[in-house]
C-alpha positions in Angstrom: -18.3 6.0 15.7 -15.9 3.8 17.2 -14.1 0.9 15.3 -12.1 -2.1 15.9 -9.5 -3.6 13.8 -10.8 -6.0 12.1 -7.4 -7.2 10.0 -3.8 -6.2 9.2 -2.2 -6.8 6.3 1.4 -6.7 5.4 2.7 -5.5 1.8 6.6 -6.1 1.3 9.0 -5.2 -1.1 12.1 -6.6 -1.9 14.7 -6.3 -4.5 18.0 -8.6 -5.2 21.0 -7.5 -3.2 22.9 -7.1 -6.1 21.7 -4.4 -8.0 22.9 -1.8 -8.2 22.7 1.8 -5.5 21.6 4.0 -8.5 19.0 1.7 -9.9 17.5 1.4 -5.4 17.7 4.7 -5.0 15.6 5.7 -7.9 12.6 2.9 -6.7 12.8 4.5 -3.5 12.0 7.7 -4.4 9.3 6.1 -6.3 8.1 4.4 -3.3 8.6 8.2 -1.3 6.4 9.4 -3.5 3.1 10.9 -2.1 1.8 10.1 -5.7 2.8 6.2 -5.5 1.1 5.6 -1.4 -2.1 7.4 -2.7 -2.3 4.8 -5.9 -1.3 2.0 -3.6 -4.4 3.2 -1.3 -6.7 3.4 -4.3 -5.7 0.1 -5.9 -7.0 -1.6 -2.1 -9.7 0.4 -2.1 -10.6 -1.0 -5.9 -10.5 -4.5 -4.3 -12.2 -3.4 -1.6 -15.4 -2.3 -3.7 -15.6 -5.6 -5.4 -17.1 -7.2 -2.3 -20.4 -4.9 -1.5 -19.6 -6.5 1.9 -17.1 -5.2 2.6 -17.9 -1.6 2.0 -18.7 -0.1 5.7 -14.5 -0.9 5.9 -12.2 1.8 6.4 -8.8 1.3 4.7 -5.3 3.3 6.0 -1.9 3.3 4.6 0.8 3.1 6.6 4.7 2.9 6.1 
């Protein structure tokens, strides 16, 4: 069935400049992690399900 996009929505992360490289290297490899986008995904699918209008919507994750 064909679909339109109905709404995109922008998630951003940001961390102070001054930390450190060890301590934004190890969040990024958190935020690499297949693991991490698939909880992301389900946590906006959660939301999702909490408004039974909503539920013929289709959410992707994309980086």
């Amino acid at each position: 069935m064909p679909t339109i996009l109905l709404d995109v929505f922008q998630l951003t992360l940001s961390v102070p400049k001054d930390r450190p490289d060890a301590e934004i290297d190890a969040m990024r490899r958190i935020l690499d992690r297949k693991g991490f986008r698939r909880k992301l995904l389900a946590a906006a699918q959660a939301v999702i399900r909490d408004h039974p209008e909503l539920a013929r919507i289709t959410l992707t994750l994309t980086r």
